[in-house]
N, C-alpha and C positions, 0 to 999 in steps of 0.2 A: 390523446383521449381527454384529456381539461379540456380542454376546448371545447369538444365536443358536449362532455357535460356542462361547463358552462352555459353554450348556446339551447342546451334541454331546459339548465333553471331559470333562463330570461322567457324562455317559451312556456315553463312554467309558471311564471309570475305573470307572463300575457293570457294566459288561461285562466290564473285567479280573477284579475282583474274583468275580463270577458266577463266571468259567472258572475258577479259580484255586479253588474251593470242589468243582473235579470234580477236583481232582489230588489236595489236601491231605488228612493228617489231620484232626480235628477239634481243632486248636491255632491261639490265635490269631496267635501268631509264624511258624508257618510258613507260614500265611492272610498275613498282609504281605507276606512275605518271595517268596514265589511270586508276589504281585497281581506287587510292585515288579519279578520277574524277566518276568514276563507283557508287562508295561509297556513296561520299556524293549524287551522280545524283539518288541514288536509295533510298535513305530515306527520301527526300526533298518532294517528291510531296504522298510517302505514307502518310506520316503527314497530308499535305493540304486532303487526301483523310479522313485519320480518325478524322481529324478535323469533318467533315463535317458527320460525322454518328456518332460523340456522342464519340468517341472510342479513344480519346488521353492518356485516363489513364490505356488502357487497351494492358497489355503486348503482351499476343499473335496475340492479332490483330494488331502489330507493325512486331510482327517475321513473321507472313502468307507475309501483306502487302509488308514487302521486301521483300520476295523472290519471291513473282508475279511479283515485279517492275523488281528486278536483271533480273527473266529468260523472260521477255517482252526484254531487254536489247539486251540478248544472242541473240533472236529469230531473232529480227534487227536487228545483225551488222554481224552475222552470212549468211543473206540474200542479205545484201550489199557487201560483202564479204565471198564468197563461200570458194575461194583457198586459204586460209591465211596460210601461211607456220607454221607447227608446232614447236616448238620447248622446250624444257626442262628447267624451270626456274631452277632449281639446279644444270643444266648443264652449265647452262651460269652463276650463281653465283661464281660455281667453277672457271672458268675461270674468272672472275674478280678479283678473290683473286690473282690469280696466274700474270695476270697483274700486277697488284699493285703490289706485291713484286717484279715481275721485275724492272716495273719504278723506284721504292724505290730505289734499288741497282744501277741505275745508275745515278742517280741523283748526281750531283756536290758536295760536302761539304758546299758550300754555300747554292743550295737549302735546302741540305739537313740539316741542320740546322734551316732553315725558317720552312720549311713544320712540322719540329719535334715538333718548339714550336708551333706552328697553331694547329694543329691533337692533341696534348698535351691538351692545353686551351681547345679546342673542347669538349675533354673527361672529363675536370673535370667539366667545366660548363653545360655538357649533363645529365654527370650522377646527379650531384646537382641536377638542373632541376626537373630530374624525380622523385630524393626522395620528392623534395618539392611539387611534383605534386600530387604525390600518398597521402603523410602525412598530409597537410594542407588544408585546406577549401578552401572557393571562400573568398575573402574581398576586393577587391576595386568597387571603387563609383559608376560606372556604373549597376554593378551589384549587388548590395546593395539594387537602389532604381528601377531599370528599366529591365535588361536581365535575371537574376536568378528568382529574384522576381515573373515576368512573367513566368515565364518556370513551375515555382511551380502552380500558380494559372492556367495556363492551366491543368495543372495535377489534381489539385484539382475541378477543374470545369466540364472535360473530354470534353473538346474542345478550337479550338484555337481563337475562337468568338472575338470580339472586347466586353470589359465590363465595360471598365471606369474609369481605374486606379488611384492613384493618381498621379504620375509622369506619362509625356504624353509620355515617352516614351515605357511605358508597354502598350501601344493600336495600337501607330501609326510603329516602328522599324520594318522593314521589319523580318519575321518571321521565314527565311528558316534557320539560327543558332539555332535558338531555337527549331525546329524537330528536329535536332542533337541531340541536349542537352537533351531534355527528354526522345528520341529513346534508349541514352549511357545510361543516371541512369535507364529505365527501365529494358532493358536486362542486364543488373550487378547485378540485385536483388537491384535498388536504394541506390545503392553506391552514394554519393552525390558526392566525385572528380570525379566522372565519368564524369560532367558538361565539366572538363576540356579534353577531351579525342583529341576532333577537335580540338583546339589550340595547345594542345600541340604537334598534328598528323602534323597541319599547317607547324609547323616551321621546322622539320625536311624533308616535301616533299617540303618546298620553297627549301629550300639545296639542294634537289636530281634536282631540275629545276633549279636553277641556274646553277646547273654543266651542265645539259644537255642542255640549251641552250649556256653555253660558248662551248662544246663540239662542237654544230651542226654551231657554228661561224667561233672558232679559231680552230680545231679538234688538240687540243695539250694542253695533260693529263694534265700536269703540272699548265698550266695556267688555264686550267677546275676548275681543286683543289684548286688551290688558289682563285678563284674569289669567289665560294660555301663558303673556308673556311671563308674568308674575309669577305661576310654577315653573315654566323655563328654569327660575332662578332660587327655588327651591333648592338646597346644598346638598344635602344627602342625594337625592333625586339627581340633581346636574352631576355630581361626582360620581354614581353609577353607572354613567352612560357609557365609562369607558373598560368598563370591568365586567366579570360574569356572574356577577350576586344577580340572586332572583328575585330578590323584591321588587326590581325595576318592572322585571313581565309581570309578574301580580299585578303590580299599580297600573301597567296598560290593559291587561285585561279586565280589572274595576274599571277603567275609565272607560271602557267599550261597552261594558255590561251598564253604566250607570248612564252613556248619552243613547242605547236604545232605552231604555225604561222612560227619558222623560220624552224622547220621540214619539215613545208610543202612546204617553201622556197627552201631544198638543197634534198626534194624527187618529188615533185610534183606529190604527189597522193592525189587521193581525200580524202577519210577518215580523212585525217586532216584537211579540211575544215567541214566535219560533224563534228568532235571532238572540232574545233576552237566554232562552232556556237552553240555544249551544254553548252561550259563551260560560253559563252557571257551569255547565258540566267542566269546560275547557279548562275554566280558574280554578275549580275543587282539585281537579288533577292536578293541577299544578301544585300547588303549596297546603297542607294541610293551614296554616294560619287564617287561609278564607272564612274557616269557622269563626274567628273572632269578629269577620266581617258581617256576618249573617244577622245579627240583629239589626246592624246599622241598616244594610240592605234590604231586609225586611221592612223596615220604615218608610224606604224612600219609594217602595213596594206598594205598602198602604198610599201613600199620597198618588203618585202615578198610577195604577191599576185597580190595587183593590175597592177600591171609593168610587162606589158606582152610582149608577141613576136608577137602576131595580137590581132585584136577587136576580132574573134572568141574565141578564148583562153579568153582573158578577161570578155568576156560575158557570157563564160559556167562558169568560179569562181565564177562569182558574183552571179549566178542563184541559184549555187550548196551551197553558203555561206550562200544569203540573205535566201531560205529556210530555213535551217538550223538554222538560226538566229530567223527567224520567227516562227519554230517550239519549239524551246528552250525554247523563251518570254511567250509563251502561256501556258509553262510545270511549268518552273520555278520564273518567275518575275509577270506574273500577278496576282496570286494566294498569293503572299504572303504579300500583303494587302496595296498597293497603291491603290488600286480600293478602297478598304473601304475604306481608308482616307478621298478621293475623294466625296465619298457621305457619310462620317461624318463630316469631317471637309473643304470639298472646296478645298482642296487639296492632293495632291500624298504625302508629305512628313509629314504633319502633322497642327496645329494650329495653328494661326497667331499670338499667343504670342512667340509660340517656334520657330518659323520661325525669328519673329525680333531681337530672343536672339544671334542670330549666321545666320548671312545669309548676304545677300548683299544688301539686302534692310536697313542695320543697316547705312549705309554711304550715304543715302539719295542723294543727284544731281548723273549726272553721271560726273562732275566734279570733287566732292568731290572723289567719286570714285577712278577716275585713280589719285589724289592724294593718299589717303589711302592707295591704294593697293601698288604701288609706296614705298609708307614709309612700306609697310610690306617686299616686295623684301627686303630690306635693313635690319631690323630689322627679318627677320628668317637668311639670310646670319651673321648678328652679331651670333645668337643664333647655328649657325652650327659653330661658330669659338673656339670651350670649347673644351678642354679636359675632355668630361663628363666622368664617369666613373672613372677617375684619380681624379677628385676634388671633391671625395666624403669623401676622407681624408684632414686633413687640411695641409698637406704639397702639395698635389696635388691640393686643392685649392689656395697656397698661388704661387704656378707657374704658375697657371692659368691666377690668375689675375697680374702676370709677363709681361705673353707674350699677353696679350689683349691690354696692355699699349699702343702702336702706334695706334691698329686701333680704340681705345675709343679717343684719343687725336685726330685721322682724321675727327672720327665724332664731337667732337668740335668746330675745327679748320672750319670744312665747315658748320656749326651752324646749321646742320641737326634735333638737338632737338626732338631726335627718343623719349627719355625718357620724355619728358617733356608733348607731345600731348595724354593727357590720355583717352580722352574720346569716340575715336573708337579702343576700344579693351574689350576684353571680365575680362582678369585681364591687366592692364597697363604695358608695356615693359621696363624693365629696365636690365642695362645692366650685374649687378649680379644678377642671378633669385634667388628667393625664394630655399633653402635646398631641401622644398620638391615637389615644381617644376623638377628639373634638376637632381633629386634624384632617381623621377618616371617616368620622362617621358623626358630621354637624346636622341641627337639625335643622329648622324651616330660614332660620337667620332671623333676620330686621323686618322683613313681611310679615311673619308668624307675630312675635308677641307685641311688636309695634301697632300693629294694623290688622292682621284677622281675630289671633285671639280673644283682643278687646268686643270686637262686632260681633263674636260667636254669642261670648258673653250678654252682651247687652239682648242680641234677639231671643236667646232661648229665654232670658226673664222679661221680656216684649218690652221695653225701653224703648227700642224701635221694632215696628212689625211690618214683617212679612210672612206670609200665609207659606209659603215654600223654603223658606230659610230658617225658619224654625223648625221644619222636618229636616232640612240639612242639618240644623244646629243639635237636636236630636241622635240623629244618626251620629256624628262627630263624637258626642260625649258618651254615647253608647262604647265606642270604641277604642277611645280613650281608658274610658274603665276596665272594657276587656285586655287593654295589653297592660293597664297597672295591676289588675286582681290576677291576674293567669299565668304568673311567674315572677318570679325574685328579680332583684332589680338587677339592669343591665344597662352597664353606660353604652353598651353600642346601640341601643334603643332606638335612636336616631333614624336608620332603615326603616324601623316598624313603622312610622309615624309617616312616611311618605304616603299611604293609604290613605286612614286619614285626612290626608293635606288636602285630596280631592273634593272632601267636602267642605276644606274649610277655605279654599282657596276661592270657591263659588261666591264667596261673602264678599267681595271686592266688588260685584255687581251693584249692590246701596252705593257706590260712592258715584255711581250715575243715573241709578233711578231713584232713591231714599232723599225727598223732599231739604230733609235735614240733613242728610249727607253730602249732597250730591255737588262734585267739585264741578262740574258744567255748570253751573250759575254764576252770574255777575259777581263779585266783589267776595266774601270769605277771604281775605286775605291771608288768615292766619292758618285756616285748617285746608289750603291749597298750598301753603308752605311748609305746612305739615306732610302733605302726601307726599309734596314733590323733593322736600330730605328724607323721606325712607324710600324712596324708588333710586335718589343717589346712590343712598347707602347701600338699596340693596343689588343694584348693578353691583356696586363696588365691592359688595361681598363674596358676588358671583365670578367675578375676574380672578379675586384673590382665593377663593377656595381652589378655582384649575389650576390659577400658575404657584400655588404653594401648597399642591397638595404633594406631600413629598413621597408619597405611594408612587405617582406615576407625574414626573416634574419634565415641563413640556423644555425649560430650561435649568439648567443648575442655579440652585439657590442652597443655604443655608450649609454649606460643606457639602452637598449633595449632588452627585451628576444629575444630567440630564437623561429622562427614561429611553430617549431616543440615542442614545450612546452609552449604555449601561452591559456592560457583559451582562449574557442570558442568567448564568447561574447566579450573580450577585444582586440583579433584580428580582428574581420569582422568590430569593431566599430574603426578601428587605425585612419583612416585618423578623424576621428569626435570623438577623446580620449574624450569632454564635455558630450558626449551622455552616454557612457560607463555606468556609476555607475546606472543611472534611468533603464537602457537596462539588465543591472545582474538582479537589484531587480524586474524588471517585469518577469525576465528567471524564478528566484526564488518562484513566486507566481501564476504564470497561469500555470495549469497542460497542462501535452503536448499534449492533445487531444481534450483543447478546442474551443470555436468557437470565434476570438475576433473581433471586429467593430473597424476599424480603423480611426480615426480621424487626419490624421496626415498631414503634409504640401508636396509641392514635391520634394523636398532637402531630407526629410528622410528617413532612412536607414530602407525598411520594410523585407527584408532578414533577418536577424538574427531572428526577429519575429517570425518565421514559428518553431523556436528551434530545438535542434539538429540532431531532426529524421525529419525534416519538417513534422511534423504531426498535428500540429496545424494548423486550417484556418484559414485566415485571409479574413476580408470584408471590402472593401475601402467603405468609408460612404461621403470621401471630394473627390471627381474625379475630375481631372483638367479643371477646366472651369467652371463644373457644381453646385457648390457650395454645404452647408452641405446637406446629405440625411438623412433621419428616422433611426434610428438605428433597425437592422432589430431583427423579432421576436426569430431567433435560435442562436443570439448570448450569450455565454455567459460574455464574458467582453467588458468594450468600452477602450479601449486607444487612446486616444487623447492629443494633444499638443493646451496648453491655447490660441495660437491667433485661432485656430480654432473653439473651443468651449467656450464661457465665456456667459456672460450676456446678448448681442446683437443678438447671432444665436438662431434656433428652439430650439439647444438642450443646455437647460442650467448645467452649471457648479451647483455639488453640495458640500456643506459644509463636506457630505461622502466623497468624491472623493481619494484614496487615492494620495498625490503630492510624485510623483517618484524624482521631480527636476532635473537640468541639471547643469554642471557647471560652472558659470558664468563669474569666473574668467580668463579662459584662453584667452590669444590674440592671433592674428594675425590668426585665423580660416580661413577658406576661405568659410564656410557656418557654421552661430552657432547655438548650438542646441536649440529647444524649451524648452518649460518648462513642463516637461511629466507627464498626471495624470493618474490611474487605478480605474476602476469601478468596480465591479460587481455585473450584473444582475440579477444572478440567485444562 
């Protein structure tokens, strides 16, 4: 039967592509970039449908449902677009190749040089990427205790029901990644990296959308290529590629949503306003955080769209858009369970503990506020100022904190005391973060405050102008503000900011059309020496953030195995190594197909639980908020963690119990583990 489904999702993917060939130009970037929106646009609400008939574990009823939803797709846009020019995707690949080796050949020695190491880098951290994609599990935190976790218990339950979990984020996380996620492992024959399929798909269509939206700005190949290759090497963003954090699909669906808007800016046809208003609906689902995005994108909104030549013109956009928008919201965001929040918890995003842990309500006055947020402008600007990536070796840490030397002494000198105000942040801000802060979660690197952030700056106060880049620059600090004002500081910030990147990365375009910029001129020696040591640097960042990133290490380094030979339980338990030993010996003694009661807190790691084949069920008995439950009659083992069960709750701790234990000794954790016991019932 794999097989089988497998040869259904390549036929599936031949049907995206088909439909997506009756929308598009004759471009092969916007041919991707449409399949990719097709894709996910057509698995997202089959989910919410088989949710809703019992039928999320049930393979074939995933492969019917897409291809209803795909050829619903065709019928529509085929309808709205009758004459759509045909054209031969193999014919126009051909002819890209043939491009590109033209460009190639005439490109400068100096380009060509840059571009060699850029496409270089690209290639080895792509291919790494992918072995670590295919060869390694899921293991970070997120998806340990809240996005994997969930995606199994949907599967195991055969719906996508609200059930109680114990991390609130497996009830409340908006749901349409996780249709992905189970749609992938189901038709693979439940390949488990299958989870990873949409992130890793993310980060290489952010790339085809960055190009294509520098293309439809600057339309000059060159500078195209470099801005794509340049987020390539983005840290946060590259290190994503191989794990199940959401931020990576967010940043692809902005970057789908952001190169129809200026498509439809330099074609003005409508289809890209339908295509603008699916993909609104597709990202809201996704991640409530797009709100933060919504001003930005309302700016870039106003330049591309709203700025018309009469009110007629501007009234038919807005009619053809807000539809479109309206029609999305309905398909894709409501469904995917801010309504149930809503009448579980009183709110769209989730519970009022989870809400105080991280949100804006954590800074109490609106005074305190625009202080706080104030001291975070300041304190993520420090944190964009690292050579991440470079100072994960200790000589690139020990230049690091070289060249910080003046701007730590500025903050001194003006007694700013970013470090010192610790109790509006989520971990306290200092100014060497933690190994495995800045390890895991870097931010733009030597691109960012060497080379864009400077150019942001200078456009938005018109030093140098551009008529479009100053709405990029706009949008940028729009959002910027939104992630320092809208919660307590957080050094894993670093994620957020890959959004962002999108517009800030576009600014690398002046340095081939900006008169005083522009490193294609004759002679500039110094400031073509300048571009050409931060594209060293930042290749060399890019190298050293995969092969040292010690979350998932392509080879052993630093005491450290290699992810590609790591026992399963001792990798997915890395960030929480105290847990490890109790997590083997329970791997060890619960056979994989039993039923076990979970007693555990919302910090803990219940992924690895479900054990290698996820075949094991697991029953949350502690739900967040709702205190301990009955240990139910078909379980066969309880695992539980002693502040959960002892003397005091319904279900007492007995003198049987076997104590798995946790280890005590280690410091500076950032959540430590319980004291872990096993039962068993039966």
């Amino acid at each position: 039967m794999a097989i089988l489904y497998l040869l259904s999702f390549f036929l599936f993917l031949y049907s995206v592509g088909y439909t997506a060939k009756k929308i598009t130009q004759p471009s092969l970037t916007e041919w991707l970039i449409t399949s990719f929106v097709l894709f996910t646009g057509s698995i997202i609400p089959t989910g919410f449908v088989l949710s809703a008939l019992d039928l999320t574990a049930n393979t074939p009823a995933w492969i019917v449902g897409t291809f209803i939803v795909i050829a619903l797709h065709f019928t529509l846009w085929t309808r709205l677009f009758p004459q759509q020019q045909a054209f031969s995707v193999r014919q126009i690949i051909g002819n890209r190749i043939g491009t590109f080796k033209l460009w190639m050949r005439e490109l400068s020695p100096y380009l060509k040089f840059i571009f060699l190491a850029m496409f270089g880098t690209l290639a080895i951290v792509g291919i790494t990427n992918l072995i670590l994609v295919i060869f390694t599990v899921p293991n970070e935190w997120d998806s340990m205790t809240g996005h994997l976790n969930r995606a199994v218990r949907y599967i195991q339950r055969g719906t996508m029901e609200h059930f109680g979990g114990t991390n609130w984020n497996m009830d409340t996380y908006p749901k349409s990644v996780t249709t992905i996620q189970i749609y992938s492992y189901l038709v693979t024959g439940k390949v488990e990296n299958a989870f990873k399929i949409i992130h890793h798909l993310s980060y290489w269509i952010t790339l085809i959308s960055v190009f294509g939206i520098a293309q439809r700005i600057g339309r000059n190949l060159s500078a195209s290529f470099f801005c794509a290759l340049a987020y390539g090497m983005f840290l946060d963003f590259l290190m994503q590629a191989v794990t199940t954090e959401t931020d990576i699909v967010l940043t692809a669906y902005l970057s789908c949503l952001l190169y129809f808007i200026f498509t439809f800016y330099n074609t003005r046809e409508n289809r890209y306003l339908y295509l603008i208003g699916m993909v609104f609906g597709i990202v809201f689902g996704h991640k409530i955080t797009f709100a933060f995005l919504l001003p930005s994108v309302f700016v870039i909104m106003i330049y591309a769209i709203f700025i018309s030549p009469n009110f007629k013109v501007f009234f038919d956009r807005v009619i053809r858009l807000a539809i479109a928008i309206f029609l999305s919201v309905l398909i894709y965001t409501l469904p995917t369970g801010y309504i149930k929040n809503i009448q579980v918890f009183g709110h769209p995003i989730g519970p009022p503990t989870a809400l105080k842990h991280q949100s804006v309500e954590r800074f109490g006055t609106p005074a305190n506020l625009a202080k706080q947020g104030t001291r975070n402008v300041i304190r993520y600007a420090y944190d964009f100022f690292n050579l991440d990536g470079i100072r994960n070796a200790q000589w690139g840490y020990d230049l690091n904190t070289q060249i910080r030397k003046p701007i730590i002494f500025l903050e001194d000198k003006l007694n700013l005391r970013l470090d010192e105000e610790t109790v509006y942040a989520i971990v306290p801000f200092t100014f060497q973060r933690r190994f495995d802060f800045y390890n895991a979660n870097p931010y733009w690197g030597v691109f960012g405050f060497a080379l864009i952030l400077p150019l942001i700056f200078l456009v938005f106060f018109r030093v140098f102008w551009s008529r479009v880049h100053w709405f990029l620059a706009l949008a940028f600090v729009l959002d910027y503000m939104a992630i320092s004002y809208t919660a307590v500081y957080d050094p894993f910030k670093g994620r957020y900011f890959i959004e962002p990147g999108l517009f800030g990365v576009l600014f690398l375009l002046l340095l081939f059309s900006n008169h005083r910029l522009s490193i294609i001129k004759p002679r500039r020696k110094i400031w073509k020496g300048y571009v050409l040591m931060i594209v060293l640097l930042g290749c060399t960042s890019a190298l050293m953030s995969v092969f040292l990133n010690v979350r998932c290490l392509p080879f052993g380094v630093y005491g450290h195995e290699s992810a590609l030979k790591m026992d399963r339980i001792q990798f997915q338990t890395f960030a929480r190594p105290d847990i490890t030993k109790p997590y083997l010996a329970y791997d060890s003694i619960v056979p994989q197909d039993a039923t076990v009661a979970l007693a555990t807190i919302n910090d803990d790691f219940e992924y690895p639980l479900y054990g290698a084949k996820l075949t094991r069920k697991l029953i949350s008995i502690n739900p967040f908020e709702k205190g301990l439950q009955p240990i139910p009659e078909e379980a066969d083992y309880l695992f539980y963690a002693r502040s959960v069960i002892n003397d005091t709750t319904k279900i007492k701790a007995l003198p049987t119990d076997l104590r798995l234990g946790t280890d005590t000794t280690m410091k500076h954790l950032i959540v430590k583990g319980e004291d872990y016991y096993l039962r068993r019932l039966k």
